[in-house]
PDB file of N, CA, C and O in Angstrom:
ATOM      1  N   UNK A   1      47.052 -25.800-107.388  1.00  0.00           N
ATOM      2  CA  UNK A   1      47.440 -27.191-107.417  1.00  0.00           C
ATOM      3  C   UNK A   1      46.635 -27.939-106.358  1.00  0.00           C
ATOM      4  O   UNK A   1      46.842 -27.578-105.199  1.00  0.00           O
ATOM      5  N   UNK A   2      45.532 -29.162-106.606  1.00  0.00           N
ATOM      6  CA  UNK A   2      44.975 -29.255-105.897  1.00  0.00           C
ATOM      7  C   UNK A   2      45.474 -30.892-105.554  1.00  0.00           C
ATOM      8  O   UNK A   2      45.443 -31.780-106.405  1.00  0.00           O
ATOM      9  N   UNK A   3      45.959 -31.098-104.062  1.00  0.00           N
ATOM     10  CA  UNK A   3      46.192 -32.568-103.381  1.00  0.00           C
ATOM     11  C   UNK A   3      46.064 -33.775-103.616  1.00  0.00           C
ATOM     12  O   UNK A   3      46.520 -34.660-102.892  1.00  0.00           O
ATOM     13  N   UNK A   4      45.332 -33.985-104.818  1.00  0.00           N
ATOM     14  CA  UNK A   4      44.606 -35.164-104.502  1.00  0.00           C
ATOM     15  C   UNK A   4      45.674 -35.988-105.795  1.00  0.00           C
ATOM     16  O   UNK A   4      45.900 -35.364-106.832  1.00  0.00           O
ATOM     17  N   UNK A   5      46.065 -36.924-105.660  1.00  0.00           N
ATOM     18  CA  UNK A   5      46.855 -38.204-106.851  1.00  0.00           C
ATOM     19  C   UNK A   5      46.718 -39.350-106.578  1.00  0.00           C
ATOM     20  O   UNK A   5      47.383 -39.797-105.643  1.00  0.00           O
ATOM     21  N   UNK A   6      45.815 -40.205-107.299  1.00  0.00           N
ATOM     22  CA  UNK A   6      45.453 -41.441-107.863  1.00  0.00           C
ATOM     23  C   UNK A   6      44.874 -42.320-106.686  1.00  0.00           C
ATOM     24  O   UNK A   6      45.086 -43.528-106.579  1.00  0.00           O
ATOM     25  N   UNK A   7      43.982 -41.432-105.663  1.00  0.00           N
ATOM     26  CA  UNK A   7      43.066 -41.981-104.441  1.00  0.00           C
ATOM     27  C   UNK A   7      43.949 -41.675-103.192  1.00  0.00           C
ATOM     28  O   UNK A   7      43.950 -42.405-102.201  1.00  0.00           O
ATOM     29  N   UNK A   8      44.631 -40.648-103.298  1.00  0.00           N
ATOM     30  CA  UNK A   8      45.785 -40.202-102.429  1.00  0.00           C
ATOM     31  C   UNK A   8      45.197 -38.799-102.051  1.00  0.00           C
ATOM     32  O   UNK A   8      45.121 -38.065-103.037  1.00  0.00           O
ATOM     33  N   UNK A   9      44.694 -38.150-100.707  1.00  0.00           N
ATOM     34  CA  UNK A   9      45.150 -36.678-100.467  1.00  0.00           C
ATOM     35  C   UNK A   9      45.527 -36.380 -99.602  1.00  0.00           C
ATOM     36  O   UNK A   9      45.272 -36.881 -98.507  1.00  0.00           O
ATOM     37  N   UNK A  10      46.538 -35.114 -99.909  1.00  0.00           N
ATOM     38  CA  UNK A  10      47.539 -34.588 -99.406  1.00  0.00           C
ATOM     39  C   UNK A  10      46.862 -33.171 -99.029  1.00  0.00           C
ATOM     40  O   UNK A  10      46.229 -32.568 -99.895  1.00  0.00           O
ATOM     41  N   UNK A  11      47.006 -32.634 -97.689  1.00  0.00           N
ATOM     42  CA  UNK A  11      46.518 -31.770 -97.550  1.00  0.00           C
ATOM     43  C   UNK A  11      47.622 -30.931 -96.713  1.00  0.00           C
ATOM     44  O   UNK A  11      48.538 -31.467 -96.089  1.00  0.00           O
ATOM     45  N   UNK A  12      47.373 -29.371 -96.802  1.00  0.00           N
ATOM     46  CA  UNK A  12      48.475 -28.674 -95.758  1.00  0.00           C
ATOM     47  C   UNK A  12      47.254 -28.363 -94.072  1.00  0.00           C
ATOM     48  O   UNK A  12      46.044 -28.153 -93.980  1.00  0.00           O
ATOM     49  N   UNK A  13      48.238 -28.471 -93.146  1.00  0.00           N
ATOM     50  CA  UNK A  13      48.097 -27.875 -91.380  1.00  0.00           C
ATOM     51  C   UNK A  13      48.335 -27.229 -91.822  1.00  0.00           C
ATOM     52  O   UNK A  13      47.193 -27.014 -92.229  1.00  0.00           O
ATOM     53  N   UNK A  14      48.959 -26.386 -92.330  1.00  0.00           N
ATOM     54  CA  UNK A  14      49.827 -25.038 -91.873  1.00  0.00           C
ATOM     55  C   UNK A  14      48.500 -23.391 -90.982  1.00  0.00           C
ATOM     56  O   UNK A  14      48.646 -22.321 -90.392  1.00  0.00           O
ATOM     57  N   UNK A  15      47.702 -24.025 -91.340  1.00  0.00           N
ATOM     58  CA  UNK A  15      46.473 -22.781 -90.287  1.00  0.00           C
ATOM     59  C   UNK A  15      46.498 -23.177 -88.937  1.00  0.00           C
ATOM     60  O   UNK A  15      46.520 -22.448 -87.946  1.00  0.00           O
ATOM     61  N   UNK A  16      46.493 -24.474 -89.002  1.00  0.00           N
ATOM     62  CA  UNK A  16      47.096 -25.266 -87.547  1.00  0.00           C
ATOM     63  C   UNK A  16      48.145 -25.073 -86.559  1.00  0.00           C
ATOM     64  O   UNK A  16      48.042 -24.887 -85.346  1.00  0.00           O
ATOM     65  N   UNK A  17      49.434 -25.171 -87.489  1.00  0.00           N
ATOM     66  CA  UNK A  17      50.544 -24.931 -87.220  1.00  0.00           C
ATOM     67  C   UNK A  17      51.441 -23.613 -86.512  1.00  0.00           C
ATOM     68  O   UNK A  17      52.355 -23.400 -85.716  1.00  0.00           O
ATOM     69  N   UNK A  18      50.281 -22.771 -87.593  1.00  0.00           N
ATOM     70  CA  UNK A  18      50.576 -21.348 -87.299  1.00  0.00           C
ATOM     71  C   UNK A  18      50.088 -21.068 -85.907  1.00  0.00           C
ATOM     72  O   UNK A  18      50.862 -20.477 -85.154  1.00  0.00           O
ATOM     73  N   UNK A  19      48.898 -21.419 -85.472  1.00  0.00           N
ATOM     74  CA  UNK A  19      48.284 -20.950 -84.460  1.00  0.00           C
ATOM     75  C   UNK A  19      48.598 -21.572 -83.197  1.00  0.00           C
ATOM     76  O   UNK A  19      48.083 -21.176 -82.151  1.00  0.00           O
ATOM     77  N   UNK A  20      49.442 -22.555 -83.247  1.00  0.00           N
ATOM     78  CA  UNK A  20      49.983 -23.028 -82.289  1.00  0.00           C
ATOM     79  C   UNK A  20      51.116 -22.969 -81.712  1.00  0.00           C
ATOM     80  O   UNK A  20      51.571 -23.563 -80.734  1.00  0.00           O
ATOM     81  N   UNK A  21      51.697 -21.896 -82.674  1.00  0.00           N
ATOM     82  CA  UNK A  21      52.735 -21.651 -82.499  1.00  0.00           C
ATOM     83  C   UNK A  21      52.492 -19.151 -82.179  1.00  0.00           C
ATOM     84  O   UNK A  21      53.153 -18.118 -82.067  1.00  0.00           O
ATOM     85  N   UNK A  22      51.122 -19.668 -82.206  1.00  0.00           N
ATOM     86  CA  UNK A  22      51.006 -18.214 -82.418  1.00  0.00           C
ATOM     87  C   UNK A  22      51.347 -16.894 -83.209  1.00  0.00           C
ATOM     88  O   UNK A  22      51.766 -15.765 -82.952  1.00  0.00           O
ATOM     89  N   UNK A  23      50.901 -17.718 -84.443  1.00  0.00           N
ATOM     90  CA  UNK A  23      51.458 -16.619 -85.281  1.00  0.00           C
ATOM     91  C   UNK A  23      50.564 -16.647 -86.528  1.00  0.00           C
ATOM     92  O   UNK A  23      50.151 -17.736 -86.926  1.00  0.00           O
ATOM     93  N   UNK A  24      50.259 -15.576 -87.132  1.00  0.00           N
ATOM     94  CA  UNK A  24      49.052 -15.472 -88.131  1.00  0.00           C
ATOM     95  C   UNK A  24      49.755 -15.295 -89.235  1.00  0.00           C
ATOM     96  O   UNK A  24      50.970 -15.133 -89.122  1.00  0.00           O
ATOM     97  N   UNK A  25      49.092 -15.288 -90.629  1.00  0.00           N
ATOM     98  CA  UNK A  25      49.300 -15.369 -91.976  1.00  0.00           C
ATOM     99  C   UNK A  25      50.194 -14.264 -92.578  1.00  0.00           C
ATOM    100  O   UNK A  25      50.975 -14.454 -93.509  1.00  0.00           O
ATOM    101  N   UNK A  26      49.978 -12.988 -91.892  1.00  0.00           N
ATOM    102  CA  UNK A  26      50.769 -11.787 -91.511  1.00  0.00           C
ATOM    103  C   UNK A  26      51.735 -12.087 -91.748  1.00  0.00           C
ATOM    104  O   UNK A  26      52.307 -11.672 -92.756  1.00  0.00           O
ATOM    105  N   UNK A  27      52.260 -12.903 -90.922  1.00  0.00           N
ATOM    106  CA  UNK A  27      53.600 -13.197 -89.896  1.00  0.00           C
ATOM    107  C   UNK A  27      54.185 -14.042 -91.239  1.00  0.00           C
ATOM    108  O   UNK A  27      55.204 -13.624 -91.789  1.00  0.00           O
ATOM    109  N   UNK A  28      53.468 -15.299 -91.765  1.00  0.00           N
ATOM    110  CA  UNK A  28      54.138 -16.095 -92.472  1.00  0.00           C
ATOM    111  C   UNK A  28      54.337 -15.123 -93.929  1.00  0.00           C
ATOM    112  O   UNK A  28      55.405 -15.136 -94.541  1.00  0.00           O
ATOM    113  N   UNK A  29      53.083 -14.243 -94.399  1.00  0.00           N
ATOM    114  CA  UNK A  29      53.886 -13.384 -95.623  1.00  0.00           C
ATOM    115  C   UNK A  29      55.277 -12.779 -95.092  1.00  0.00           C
ATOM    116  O   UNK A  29      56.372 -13.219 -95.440  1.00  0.00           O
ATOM    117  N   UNK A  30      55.065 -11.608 -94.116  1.00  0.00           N
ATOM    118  CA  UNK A  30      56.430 -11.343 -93.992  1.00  0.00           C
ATOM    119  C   UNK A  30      57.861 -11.976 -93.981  1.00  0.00           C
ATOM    120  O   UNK A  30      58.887 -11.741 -94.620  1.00  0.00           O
ATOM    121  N   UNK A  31      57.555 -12.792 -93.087  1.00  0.00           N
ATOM    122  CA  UNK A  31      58.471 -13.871 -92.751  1.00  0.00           C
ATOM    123  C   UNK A  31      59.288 -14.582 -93.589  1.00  0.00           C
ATOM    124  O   UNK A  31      60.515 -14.671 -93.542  1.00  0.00           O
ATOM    125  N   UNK A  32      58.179 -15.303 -94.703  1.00  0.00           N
ATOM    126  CA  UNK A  32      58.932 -15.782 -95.978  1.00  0.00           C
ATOM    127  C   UNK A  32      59.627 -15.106 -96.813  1.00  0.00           C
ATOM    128  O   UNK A  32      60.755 -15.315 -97.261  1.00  0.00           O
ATOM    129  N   UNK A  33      58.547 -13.895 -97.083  1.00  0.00           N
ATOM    130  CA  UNK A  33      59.233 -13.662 -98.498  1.00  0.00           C
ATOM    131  C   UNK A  33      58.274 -13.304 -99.646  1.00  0.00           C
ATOM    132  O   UNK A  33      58.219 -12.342-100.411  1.00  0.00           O
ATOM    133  N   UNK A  34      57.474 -14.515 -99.483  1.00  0.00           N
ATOM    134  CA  UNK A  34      56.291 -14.916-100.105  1.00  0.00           C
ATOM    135  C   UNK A  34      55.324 -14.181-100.262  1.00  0.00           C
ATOM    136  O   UNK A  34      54.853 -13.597 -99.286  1.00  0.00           O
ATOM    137  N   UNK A  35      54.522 -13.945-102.143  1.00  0.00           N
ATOM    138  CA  UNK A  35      53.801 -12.778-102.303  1.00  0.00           C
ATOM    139  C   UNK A  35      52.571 -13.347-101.434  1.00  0.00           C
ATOM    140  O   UNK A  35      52.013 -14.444-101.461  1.00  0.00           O
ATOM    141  N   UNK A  36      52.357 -12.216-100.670  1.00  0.00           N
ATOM    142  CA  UNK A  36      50.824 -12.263-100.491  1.00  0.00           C
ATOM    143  C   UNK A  36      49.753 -13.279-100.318  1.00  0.00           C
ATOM    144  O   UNK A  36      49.299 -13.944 -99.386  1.00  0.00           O
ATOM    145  N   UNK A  37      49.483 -13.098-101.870  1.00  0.00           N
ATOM    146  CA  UNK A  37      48.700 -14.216-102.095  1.00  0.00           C
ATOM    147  C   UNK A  37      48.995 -15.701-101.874  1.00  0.00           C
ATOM    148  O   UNK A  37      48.259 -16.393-101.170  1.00  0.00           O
ATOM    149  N   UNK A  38      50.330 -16.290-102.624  1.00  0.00           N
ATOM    150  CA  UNK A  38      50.818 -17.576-101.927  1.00  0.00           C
ATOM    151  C   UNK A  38      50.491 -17.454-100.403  1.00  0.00           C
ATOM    152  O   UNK A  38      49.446 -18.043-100.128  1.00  0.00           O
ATOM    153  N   UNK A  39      51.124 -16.824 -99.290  1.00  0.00           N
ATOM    154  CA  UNK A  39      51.058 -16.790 -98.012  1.00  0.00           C
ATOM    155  C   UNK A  39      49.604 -17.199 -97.392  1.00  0.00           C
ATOM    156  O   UNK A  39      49.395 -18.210 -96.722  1.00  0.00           O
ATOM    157  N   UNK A  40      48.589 -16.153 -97.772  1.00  0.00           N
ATOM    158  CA  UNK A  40      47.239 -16.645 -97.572  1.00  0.00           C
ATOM    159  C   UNK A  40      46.631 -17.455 -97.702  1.00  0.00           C
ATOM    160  O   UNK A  40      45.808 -17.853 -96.877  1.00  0.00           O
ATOM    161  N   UNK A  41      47.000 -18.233 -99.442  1.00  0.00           N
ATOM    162  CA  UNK A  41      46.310 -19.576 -99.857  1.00  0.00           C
ATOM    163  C   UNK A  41      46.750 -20.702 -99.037  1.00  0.00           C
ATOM    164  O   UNK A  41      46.072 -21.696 -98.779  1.00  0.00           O
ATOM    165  N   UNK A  42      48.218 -20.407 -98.560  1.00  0.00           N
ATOM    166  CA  UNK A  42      48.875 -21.522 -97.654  1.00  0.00           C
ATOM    167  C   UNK A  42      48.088 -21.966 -96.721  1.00  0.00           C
ATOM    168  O   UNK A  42      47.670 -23.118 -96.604  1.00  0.00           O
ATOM    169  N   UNK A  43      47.792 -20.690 -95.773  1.00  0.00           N
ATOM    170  CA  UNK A  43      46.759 -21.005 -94.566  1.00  0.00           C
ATOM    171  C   UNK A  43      45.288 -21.418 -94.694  1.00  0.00           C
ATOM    172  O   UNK A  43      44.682 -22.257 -94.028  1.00  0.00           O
ATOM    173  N   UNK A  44      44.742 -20.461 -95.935  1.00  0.00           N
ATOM    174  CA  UNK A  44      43.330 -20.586 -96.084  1.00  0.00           C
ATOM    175  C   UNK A  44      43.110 -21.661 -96.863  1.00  0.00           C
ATOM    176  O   UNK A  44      41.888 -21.580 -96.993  1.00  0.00           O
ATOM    177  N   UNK A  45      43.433 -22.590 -97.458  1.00  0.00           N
ATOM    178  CA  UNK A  45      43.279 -23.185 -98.557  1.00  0.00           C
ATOM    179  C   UNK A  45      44.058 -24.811 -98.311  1.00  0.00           C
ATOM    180  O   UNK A  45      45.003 -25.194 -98.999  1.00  0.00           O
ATOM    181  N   UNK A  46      43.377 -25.688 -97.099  1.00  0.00           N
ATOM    182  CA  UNK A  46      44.274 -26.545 -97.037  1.00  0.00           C
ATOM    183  C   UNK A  46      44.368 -27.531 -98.326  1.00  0.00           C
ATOM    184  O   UNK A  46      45.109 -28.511 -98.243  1.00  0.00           O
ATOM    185  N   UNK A  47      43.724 -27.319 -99.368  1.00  0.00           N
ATOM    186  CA  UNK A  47      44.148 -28.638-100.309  1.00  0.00           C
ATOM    187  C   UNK A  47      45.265 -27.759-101.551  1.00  0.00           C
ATOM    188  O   UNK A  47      45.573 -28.181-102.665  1.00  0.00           O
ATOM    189  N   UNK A  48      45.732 -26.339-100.844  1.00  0.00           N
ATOM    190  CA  UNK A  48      47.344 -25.942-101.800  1.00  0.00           C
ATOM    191  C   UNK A  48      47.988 -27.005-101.236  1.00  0.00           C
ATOM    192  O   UNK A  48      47.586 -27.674-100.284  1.00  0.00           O
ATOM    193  N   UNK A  49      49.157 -27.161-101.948  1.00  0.00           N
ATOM    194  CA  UNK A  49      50.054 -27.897-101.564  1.00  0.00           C
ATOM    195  C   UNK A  49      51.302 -27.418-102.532  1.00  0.00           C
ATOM    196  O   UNK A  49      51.317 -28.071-103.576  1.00  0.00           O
ATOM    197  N   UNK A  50      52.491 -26.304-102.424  1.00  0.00           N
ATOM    198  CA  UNK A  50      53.008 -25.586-102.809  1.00  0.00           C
ATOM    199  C   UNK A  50      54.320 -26.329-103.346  1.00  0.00           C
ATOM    200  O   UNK A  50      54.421 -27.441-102.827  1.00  0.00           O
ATOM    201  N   UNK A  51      55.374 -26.022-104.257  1.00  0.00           N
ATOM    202  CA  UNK A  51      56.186 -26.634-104.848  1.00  0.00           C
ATOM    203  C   UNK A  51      57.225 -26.432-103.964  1.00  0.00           C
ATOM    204  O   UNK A  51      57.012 -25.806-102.926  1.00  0.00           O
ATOM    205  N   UNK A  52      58.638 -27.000-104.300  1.00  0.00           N
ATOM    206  CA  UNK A  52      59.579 -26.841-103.711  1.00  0.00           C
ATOM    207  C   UNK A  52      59.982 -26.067-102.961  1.00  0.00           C
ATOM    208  O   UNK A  52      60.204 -26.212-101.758  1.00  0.00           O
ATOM    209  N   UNK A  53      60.188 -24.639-103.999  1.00  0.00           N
ATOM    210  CA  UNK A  53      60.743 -23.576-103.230  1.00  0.00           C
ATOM    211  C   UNK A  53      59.923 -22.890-102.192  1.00  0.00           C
ATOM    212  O   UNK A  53      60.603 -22.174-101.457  1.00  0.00           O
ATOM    213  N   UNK A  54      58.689 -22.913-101.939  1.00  0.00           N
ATOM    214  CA  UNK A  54      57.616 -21.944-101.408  1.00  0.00           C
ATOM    215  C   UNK A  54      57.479 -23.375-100.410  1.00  0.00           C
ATOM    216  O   UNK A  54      56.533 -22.917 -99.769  1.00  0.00           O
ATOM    217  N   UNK A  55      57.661 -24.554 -99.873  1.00  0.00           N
ATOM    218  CA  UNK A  55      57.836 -25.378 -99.442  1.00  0.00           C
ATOM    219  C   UNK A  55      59.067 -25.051 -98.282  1.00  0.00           C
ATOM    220  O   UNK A  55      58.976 -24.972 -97.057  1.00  0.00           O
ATOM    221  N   UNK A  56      59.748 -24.962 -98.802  1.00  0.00           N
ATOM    222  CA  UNK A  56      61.242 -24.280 -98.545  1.00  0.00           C
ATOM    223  C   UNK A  56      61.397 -23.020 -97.445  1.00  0.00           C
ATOM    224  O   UNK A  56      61.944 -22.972 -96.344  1.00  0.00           O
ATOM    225  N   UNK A  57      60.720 -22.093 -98.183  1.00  0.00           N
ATOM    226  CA  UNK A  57      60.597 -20.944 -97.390  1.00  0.00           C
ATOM    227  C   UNK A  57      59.626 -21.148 -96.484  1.00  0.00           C
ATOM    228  O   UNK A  57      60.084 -20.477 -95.559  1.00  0.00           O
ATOM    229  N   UNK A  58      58.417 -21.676 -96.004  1.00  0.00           N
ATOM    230  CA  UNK A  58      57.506 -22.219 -95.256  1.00  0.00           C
ATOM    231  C   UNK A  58      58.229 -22.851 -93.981  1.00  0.00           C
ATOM    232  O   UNK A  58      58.049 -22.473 -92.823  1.00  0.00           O
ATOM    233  N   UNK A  59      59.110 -23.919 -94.410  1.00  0.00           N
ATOM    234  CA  UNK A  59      60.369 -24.805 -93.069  1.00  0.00           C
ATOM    235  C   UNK A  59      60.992 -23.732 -92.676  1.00  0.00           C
ATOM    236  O   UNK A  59      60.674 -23.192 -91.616  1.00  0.00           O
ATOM    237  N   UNK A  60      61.902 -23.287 -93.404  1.00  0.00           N
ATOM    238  CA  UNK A  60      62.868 -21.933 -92.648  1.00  0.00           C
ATOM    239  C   UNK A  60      62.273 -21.368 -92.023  1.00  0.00           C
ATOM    240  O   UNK A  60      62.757 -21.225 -90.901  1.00  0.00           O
ATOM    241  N   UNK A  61      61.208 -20.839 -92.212  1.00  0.00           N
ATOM    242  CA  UNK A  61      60.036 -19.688 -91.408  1.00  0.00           C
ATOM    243  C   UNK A  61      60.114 -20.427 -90.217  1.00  0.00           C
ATOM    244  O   UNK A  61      60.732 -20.102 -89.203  1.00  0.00           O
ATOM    245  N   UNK A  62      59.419 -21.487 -90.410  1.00  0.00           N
ATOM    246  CA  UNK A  62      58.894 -21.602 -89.008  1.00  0.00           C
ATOM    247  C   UNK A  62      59.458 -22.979 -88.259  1.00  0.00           C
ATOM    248  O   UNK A  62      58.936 -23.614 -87.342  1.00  0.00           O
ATOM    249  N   UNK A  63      60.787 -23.235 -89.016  1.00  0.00           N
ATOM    250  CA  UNK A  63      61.429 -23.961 -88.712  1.00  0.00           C
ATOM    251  C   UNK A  63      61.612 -25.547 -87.990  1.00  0.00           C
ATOM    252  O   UNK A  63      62.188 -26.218 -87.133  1.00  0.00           O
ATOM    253  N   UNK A  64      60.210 -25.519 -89.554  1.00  0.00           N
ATOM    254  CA  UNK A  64      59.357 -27.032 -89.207  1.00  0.00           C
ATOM    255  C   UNK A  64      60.044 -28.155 -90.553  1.00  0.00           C
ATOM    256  O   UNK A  64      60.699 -27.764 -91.519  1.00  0.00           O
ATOM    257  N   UNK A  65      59.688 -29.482 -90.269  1.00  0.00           N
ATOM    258  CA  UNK A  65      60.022 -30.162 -91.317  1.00  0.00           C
ATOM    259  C   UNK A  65      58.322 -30.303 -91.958  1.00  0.00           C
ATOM    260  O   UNK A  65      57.226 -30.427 -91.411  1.00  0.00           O
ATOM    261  N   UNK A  66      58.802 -30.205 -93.455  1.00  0.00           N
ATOM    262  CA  UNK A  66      57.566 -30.787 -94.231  1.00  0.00           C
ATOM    263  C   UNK A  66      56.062 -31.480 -93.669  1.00  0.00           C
ATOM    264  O   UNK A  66      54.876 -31.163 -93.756  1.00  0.00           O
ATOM    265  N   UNK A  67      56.751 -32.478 -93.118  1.00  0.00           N
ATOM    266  CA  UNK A  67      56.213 -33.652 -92.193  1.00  0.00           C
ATOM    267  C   UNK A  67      54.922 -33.065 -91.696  1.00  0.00           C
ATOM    268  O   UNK A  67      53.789 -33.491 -91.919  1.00  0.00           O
ATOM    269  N   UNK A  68      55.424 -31.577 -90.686  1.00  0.00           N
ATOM    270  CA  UNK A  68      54.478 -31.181 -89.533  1.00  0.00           C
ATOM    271  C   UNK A  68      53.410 -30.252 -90.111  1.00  0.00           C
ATOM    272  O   UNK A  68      52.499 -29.726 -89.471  1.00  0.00           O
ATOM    273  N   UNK A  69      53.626 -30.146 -91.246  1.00  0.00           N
ATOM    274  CA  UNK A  69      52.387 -29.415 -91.410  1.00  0.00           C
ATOM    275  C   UNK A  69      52.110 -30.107 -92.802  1.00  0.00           C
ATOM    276  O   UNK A  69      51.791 -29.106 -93.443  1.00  0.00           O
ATOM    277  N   UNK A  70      52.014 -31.235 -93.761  1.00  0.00           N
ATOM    278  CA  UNK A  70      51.744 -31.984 -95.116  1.00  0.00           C
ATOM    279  C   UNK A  70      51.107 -33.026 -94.425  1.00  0.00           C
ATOM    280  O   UNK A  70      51.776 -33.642 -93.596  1.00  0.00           O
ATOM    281  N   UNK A  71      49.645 -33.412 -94.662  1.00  0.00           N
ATOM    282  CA  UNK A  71      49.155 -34.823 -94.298  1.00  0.00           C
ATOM    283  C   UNK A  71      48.684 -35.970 -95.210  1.00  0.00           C
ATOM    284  O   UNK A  71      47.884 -35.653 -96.090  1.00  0.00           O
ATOM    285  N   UNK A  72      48.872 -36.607 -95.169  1.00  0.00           N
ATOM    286  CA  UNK A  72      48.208 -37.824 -96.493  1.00  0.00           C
ATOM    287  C   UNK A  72      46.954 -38.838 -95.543  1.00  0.00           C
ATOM    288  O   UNK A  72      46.913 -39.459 -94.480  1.00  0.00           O
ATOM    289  N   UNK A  73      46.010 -38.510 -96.745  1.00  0.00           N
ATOM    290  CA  UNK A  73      44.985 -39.566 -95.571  1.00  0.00           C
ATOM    291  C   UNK A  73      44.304 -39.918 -97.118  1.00  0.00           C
ATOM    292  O   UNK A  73      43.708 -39.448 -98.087  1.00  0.00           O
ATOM    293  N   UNK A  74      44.845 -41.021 -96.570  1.00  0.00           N
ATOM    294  CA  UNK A  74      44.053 -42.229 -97.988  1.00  0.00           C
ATOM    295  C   UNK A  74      42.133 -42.032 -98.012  1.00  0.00           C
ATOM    296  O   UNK A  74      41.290 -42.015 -97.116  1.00  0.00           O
ATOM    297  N   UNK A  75      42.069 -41.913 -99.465  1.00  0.00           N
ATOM    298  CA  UNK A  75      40.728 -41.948 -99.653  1.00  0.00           C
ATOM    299  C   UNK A  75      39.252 -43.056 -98.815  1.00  0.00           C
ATOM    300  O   UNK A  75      39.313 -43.949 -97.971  1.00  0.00           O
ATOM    301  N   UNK A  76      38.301 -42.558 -99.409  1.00  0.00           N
ATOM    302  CA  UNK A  76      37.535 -44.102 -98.873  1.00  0.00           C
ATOM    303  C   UNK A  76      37.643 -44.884 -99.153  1.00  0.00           C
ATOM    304  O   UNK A  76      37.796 -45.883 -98.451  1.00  0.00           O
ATOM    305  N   UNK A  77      37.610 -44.809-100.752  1.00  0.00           N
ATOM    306  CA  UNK A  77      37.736 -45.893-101.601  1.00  0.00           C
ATOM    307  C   UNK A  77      38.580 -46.762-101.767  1.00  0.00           C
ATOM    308  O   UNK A  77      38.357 -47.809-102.375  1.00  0.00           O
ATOM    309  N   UNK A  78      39.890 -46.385-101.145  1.00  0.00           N
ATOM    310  CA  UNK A  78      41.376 -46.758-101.096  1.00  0.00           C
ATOM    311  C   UNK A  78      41.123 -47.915-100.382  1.00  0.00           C
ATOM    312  O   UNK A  78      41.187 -49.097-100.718  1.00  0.00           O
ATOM    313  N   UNK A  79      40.641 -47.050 -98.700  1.00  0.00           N
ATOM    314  CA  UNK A  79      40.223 -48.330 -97.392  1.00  0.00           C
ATOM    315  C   UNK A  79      39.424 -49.387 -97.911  1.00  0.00           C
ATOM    316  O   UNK A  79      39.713 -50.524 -97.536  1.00  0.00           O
ATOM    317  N   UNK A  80      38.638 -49.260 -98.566  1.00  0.00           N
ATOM    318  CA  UNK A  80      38.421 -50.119 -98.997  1.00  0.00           C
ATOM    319  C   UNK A  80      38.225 -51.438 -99.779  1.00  0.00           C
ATOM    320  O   UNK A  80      37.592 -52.492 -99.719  1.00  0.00           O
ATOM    321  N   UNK A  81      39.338 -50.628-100.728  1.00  0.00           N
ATOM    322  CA  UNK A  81      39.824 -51.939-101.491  1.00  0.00           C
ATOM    323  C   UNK A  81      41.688 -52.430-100.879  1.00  0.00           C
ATOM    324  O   UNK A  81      42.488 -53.062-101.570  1.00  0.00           O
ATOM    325  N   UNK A  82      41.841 -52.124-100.044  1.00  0.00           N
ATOM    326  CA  UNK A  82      42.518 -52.698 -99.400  1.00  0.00           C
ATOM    327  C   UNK A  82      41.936 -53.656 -98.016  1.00  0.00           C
ATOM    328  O   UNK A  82      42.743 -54.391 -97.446  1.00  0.00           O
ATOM    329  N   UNK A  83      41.083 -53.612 -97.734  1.00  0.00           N
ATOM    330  CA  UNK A  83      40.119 -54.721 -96.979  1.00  0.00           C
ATOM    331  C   UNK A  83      39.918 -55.673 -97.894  1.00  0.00           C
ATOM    332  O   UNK A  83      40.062 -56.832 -97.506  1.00  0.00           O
ATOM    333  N   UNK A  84      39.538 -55.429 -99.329  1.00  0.00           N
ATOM    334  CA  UNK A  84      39.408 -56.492-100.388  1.00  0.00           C
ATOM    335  C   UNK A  84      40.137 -57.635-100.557  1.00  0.00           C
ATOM    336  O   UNK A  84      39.907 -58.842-100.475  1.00  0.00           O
ATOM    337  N   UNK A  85      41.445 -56.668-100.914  1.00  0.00           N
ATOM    338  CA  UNK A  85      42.965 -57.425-100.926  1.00  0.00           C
ATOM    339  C   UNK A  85      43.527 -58.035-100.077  1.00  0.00           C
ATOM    340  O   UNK A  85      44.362 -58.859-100.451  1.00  0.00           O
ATOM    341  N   UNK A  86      43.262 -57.846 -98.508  1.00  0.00           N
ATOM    342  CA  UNK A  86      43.210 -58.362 -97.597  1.00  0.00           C
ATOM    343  C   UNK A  86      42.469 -60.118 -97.257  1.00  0.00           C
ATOM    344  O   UNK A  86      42.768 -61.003 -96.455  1.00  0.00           O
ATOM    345  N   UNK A  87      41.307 -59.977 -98.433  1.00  0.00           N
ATOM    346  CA  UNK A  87      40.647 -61.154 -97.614  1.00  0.00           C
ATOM    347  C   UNK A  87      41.061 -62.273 -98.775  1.00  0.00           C
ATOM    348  O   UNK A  87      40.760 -63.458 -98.627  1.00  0.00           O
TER     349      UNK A  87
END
C-alpha cells in the first residue's frame, strides 16, 4: 500500500522511532505479533503505511500514538497551487 492520495503523502518514522527509543525491527516483530515480513516493511519501507489492526499492534508495542511515527507532507505541487489560491 503505497502513501500517496490525491497530492497527499503519508509516510511512516517508525525506523526513527525505533531507534530512539532503542530498539530494532527484531524487537518490533516479536513484540507485536506481527509476521515477519509486515514488521520489516514497517521499518524498511517508509511509504508502507499499514491498516488498522497492524497500526494497532505497532501503538501497543511501543506505546506511541499514530501521530509519532505517520507524517503527511503535502506535495510540491500542492504548495504550489495553494500560493495560487492565495493571490
Amino acid at each position: 500500500m503505497v502513501g500517496s492520495i490525491g497530492g497527499m503523502t503519508v509516510r511512516n518514522t517508525l525506523k526513527a522511532l525505533l531507534k530512539s527509543k532503542g530498539k530494532k525491527r527484531y524487537w518490533l516483530w516479536k513484540e507485536t505479533g506481527l509476521s515477519q515480513n509486515t514488521a520489516y516493511r514497517l521499518v524498511d519501507d517508509p511509504s508502507y503505511i499499514p491498516g488498522g489492526e497492524v497500526m494497532d499492534a505497532v501503538c501497543k508495542a511501543l506505546r506511541v500514538q499514530p501521530g509519532e511515527w505517520l507524517v503527511w507532507t503535502p506535495d510540491e505541487d500542492e504548495d504550489d497551487a495553494e500560493g495560487d489560491r492565495s493571490q
